[in-house]
C-alpha positions in Angstrom: 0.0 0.0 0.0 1.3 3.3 -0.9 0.2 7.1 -0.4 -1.0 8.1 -4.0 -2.9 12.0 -3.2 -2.3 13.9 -0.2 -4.9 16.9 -0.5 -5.1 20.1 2.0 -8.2 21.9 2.8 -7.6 25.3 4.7 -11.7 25.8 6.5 -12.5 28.9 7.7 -16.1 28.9 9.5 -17.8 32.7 10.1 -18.3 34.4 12.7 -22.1 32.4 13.8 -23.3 36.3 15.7 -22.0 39.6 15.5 -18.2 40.1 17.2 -17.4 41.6 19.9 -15.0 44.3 19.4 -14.9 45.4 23.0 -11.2 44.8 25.0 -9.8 44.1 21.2 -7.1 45.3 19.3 -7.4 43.7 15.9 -4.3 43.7 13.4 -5.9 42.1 10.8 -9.1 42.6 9.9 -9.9 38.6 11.1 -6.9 38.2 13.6 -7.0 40.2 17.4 -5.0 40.4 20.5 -6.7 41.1 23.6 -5.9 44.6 25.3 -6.6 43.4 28.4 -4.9 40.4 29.0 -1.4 40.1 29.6 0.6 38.0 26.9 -2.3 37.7 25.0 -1.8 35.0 22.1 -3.2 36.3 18.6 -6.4 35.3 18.1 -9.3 34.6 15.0 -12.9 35.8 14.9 -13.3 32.9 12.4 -13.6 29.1 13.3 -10.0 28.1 11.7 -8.5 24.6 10.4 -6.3 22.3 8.2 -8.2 18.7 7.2 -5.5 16.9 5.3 -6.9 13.8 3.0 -4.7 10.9 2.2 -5.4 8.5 -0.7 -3.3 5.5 -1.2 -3.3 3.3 -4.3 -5.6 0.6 -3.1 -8.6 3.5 -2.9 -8.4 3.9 1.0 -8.8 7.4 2.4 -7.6 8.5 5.7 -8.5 11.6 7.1 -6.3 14.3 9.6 -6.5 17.6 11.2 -4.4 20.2 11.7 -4.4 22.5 14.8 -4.7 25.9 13.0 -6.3 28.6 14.8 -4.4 31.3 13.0 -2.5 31.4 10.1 -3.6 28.0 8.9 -2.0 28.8 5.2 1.5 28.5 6.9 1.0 24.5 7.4 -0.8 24.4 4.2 3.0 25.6 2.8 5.1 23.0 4.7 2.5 20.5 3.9 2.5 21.1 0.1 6.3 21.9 -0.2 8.2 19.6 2.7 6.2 17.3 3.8 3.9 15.7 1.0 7.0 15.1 -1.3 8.1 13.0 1.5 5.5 10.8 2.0 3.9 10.4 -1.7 5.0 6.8 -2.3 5.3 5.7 1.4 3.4 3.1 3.2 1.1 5.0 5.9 1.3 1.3 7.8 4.8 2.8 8.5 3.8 5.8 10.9 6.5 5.6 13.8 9.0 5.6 10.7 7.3 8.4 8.9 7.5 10.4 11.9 10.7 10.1 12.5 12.1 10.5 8.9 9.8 13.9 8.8 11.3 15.1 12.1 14.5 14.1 11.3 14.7 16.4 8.1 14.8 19.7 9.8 16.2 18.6 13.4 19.4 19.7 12.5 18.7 23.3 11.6 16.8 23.5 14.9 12.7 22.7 13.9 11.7 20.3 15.8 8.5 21.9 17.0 6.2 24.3 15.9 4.7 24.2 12.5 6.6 21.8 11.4 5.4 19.2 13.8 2.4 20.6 13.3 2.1 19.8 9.9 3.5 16.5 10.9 0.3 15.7 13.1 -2.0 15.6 10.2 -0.5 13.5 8.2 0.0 11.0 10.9 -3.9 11.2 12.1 -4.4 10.3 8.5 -2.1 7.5 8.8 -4.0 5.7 11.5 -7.3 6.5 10.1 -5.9 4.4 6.9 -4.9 1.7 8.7 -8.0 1.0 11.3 -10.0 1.0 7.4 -7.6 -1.4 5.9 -7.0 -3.3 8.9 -11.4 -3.2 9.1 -10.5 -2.1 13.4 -10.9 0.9 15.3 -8.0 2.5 16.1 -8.3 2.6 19.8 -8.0 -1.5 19.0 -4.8 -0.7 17.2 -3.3 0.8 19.5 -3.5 -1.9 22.1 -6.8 -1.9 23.2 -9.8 0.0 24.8 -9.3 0.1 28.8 -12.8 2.2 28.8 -15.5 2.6 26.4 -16.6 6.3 27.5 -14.4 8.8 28.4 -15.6 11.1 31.4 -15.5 14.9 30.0 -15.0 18.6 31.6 -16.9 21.2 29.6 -14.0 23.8 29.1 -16.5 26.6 27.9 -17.7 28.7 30.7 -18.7 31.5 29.2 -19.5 34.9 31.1 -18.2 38.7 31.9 -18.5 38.4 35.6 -18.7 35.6 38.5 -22.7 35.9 38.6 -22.7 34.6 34.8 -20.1 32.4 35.2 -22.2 30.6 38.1 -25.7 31.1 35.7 -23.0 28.9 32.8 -21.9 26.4 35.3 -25.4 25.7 36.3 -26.6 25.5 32.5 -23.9 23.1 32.4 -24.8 21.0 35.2 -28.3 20.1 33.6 -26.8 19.2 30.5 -25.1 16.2 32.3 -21.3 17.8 33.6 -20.2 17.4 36.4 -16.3 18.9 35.8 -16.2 22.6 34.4 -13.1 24.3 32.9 -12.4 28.2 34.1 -10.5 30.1 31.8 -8.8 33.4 33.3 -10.4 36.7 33.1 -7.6 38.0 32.0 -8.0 40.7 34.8 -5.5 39.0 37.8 -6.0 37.0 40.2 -9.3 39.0 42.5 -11.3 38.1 39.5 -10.6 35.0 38.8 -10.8 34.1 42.4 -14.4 35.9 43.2 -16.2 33.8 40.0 -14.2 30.5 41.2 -15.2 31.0 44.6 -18.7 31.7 43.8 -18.9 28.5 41.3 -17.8 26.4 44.5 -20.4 28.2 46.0 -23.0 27.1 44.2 -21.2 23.3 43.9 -19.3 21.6 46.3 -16.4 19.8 45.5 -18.8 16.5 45.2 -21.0 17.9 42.5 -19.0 19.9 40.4 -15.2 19.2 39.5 -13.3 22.6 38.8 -10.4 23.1 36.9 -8.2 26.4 36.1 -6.6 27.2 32.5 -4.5 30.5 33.3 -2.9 30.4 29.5 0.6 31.2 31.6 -0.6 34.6 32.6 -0.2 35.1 35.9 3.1 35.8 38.0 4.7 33.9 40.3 2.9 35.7 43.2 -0.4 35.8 41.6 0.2 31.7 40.6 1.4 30.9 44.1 -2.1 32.7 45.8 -4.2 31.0 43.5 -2.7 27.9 43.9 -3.4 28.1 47.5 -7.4 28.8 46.6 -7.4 26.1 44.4 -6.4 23.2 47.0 -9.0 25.2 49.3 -11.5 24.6 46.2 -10.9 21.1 45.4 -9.6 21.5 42.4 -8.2 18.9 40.0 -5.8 20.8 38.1 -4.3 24.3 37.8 -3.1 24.1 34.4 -0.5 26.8 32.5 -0.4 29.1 35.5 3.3 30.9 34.7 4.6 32.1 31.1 5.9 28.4 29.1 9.5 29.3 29.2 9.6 28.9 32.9 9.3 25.7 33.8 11.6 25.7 36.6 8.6 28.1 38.3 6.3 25.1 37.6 8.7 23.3 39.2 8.7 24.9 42.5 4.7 25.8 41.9 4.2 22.0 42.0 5.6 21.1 44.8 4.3 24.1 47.0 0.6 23.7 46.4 -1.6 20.6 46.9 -3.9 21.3 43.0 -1.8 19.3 40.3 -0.1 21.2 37.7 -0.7 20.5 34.4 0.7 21.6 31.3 0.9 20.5 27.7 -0.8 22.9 25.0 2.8 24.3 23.5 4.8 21.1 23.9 5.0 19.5 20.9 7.6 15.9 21.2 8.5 13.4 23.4 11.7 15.0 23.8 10.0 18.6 25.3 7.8 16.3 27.6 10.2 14.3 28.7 12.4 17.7 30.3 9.0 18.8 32.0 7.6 15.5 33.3 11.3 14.3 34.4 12.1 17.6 36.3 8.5 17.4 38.3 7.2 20.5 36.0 3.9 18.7 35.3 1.8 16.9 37.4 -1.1 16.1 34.3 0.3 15.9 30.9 -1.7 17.9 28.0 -0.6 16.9 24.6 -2.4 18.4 21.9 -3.9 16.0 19.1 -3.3 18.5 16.6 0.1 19.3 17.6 1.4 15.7 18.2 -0.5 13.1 15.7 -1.5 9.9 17.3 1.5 8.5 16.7 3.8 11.0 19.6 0.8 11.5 21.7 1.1 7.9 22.6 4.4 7.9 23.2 3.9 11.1 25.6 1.4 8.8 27.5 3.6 6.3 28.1 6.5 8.5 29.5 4.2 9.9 31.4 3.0 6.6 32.7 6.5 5.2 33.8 6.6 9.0 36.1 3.2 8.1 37.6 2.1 11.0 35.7 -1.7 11.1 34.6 -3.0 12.1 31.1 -5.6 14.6 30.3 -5.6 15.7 26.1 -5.6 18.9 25.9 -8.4 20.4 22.8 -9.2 23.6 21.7 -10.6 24.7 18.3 -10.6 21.2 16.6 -13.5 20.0 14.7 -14.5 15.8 14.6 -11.1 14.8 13.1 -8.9 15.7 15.7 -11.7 15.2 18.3 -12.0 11.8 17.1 -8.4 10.9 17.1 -8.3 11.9 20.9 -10.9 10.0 21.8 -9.2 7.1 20.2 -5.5 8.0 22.7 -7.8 8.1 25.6 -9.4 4.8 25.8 -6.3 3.4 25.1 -4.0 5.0 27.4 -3.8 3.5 31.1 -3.1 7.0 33.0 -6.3 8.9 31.5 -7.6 11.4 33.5 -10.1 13.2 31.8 -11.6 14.9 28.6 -11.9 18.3 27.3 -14.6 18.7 25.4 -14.8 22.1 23.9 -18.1 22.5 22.2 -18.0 25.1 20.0 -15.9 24.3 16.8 -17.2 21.0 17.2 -20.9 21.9 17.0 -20.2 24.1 14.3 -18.5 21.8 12.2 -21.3 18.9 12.2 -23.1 19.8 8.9 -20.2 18.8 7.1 -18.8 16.3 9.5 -20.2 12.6 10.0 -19.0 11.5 13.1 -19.6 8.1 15.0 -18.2 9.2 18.8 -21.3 11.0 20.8 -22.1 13.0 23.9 -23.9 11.7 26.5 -24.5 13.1 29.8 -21.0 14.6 30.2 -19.5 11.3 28.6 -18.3 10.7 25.4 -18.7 6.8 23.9 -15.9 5.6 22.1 -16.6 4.5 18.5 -16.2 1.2 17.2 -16.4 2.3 13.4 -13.1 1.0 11.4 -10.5 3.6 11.6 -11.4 6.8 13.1 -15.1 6.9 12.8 -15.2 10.4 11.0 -16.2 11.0 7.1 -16.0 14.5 6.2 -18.7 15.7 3.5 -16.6 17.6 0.9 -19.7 18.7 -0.7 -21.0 20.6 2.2 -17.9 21.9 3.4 -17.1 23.6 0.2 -18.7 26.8 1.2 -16.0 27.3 4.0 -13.2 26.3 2.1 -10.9 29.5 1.4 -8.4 26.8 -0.1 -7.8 23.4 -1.1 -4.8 21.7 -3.1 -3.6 18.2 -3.9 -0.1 17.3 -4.6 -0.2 13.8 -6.6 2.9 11.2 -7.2 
C-alpha cells in the first residue's frame, strides 16, 4: 500500500453572531490580540483549520486535522512543499517511521516543533485513520486496546463577563449532564478570577461539580502561588498553565508548593520537550495536543508519562471531529487517562459537514467502534467554508 494523493483543505467557518469588538485590538481585519490580557496570544474571529486527506493506491482514504487557529496557510505551505513530497510513495502502515524521517529532516537546523510538527500531526492522524480502514478495526484496538468505552468529559466553555454569569453557565452546564467545568482566566489577575471560582464552589461543592483552572501562563509567580493556594481550598483537580511556558523551573517549584496538580501541555509538541518537564517534576497532568502531536507521539507522551506516575488529560481547543475523534481514540487506550476536554463550539459548528460516529452523553463521550477513526468529512457541504484546497499527486 502506498500514499497516492495527499490533499489540503484550509476551513474557515464565520463568525455564527456579530463580534465583539470590545477589549480588542485587531491587526488584521480577522486576527486580534486582547488589550486586556497580559501576553495575550493572537487570536481569529473565524472558526479556523487544516483537514488533510490521504489517498493510497488501493482507494483507501484516511482523514487528519491540523491545529490551525491562526495562520492556517502556513502549514498548508510545509504540507505542500516539505512534507507531501516526503511521504507520496510511502506506506502510511509505516507511521512511527514516517514520523521520524519527517522530524529528522529539519532537526538539525533546529525545527523540531512548531509548524513543522504541526504539519506533521495531520499526516500522521491520516495514517492511523488508513490503517484501522484497511485493517477493518478501530484504532483505539490498534493501538492496544480499549481500557474504557466512554471517556468522562470537563466542559471547558464557561462563558460569562462576571462571577454571577459564570455561576448562571456552570449551572446551564450541570443540567446538561457535567459534572467537571473548565475556568479560563479573566484576564483581569488573580481577584477576578478568584471571586467567580469561589462563587462556582459556592454554588457546587467539590462532590458535585469538578473545577479546573486554565491560566494560559498569565499570571506571576505571586499571583500563581495565591491562586494555587485557593485552588487546594476549592478542590480543584488541576491548575493548568499558571506561569509564562519558558519557565518551567517556576512550575517546578509551583508544583511542589501547592496541593492542585499542575498541568501543562498545549505548547509542547515531542516526546523529547515532555520528557524535560515530566522528568524535572514541571507537570503533574500531561496535556498533549492531538493537533500538535498526531497519534503516533501522543502515545508515546502517555507512556512516558505513565513510567513517572504522571496522569493524562488531552488537551483540545478549536478542533472539529477529526482531531476530536483521534483523541478520543489515545484516551481509551491510554492506562493514565484522567479526563476529557470537550470544547463545544468548533465542534458543533463543524457537524453539517462532519459525520461523526463518537457522541455526547451526559457529560461522557462513547468511544466509537467504526473502522478507523469513525469520521467521514462531506466535501460537498464543506465547500462553502473552504478559502483553499490543493492536492499534490505522485
Amino acid at each position: 500500500m502506498k500514499v497516492s494523493q495527499i490533499e489540503v483543505f484550509i476551513v474557515k467557518l464565520p463568525p455564527s453572531g456579530p463580534v465583539q469588538r470590545g477589549g480588542k485590538r485587531f491587526i488584521t481585519p480577522d486576527y486580534f490580540v486582547s488589550d486586556s490580557n497580559r501576553r495575550s496570544c493572537v487570536y481569529s474571529v473565524n472558526a479556523e483549520t487544516v483537514f488533510v486527506k490521504l489517498t493510497t493506491d488501493e482507494g483507501i482514504i484516511g482523514w487528519g486535522e491540523i491545529l490551525a487557529p491562526t495562520n492556517p496557510e502556513v502549514v498548508a505551505a510545509i504540507l505542500k512543499h516539505h512534507l507531501a513530497p516526503m511521504v507520496l510513495g510511502e506506506n502510511p502502515m509505516n507511521n512511527q517511521v514516517l514520523w521520524d524521517r519527517m522530524l529528522d529532516t529539519l532537526r538539525e537546523r533546529g525545527y523540531t516543533g512548531g509548524y513543522l510538527v504541526d504539519a506533521m500531526a495531520g499526516l500522521d492522524i491520516a495514517f492511523w485513520d488508513i490503517k484501522g480502514k484497511a485493517l477493518k478495526q478501530p484504532v483505539y484496538r490498534l493501538l492496544g486496546g480499549g481500557y474504557r468505552d466512554k471517556l468522562r468529559c470537563y466542559c471547558s466553555s464557561v462563558p460569562g463577563g462576571d462571577a454571577k454569569e459564570r455561576v448562571e453557565s456552570a449551572i446551564r452546564l450541570k443540567e446538561e449532564g457535567f459534572d467537571a467545568i473548565k475556568f479560563h482566566t479573566f484576564g483581569k489577575g488573580k481577584k477576578a478570577d478568584l471571586e467567580a471560582l469561589y462563587a462556582i464552589r459556592h454554588e457546587f461543592g467539590a462532590d458535585e461539580m469538578e473545577l479546573m483552572l486554565d491560566a494560559h501562563g498569565k499570571y506571576t509567580h505571586s499571583e500563581a502561588y495565591t491562586v494555587g493556594r485557593a485552588l487546594g481550598e476549592l478542590d480543584a483537580t488541576f491548575f493548568e498553565a499558571p506561569l509564562t511556558f519558558e519557565d518551567r523551573d517556576g512550575h517546578r517549584k509551583l508544583a511542589e508548593a501547592i496541593d492542585t496538580a499542575v498541568a501543562v501541555g498545549e505548547p509542547l509538541r515531542t516526546i523529547y520537550t515532555f520528557k524535560e518537564w515530566i522528568s524535572s517534576g514541571a507537570v503533574e497532568v500531561v496535556q498533549p495536543d492531538m493537533g500538535r502531536n498526531g497519534i503516533t507521539e501522543m502515545m508515546r507522551i502517555a507512556h512516558l508519562a505513565e513510567a513517572y506516575h504522571v496522569t493524562f488529560a488531552p488537551h483540545l481547543s478549536a478542533h472539529q471531529a477529526v482531531g476530536h475523534a483521534a483523541s478520543i481514540h489515545v484516551s481509551a487506550a491510554v492506562s493514565n487517562f484522567l479526563i476529557y476536554e470537550y470544547q463545544p463550539n468548533a465542534l458543533q459548528r463543524s457537524a453539517p459537514y462532519s459525520n461523526a460516529s463518537f457522541r455526547l452523553e451526559k457529560g461522557q463521550i462513547i468511544v466509537p467502534d467504526d473502522p478507523g477513526l469513525g469520521v467521514e468529512i462531506d466535501e460537498q457541504a464543506m465547500r462553502s467554508v473552504v478559502t483553499e484546497h490543493f492536492a499534490v499527486k505522485g
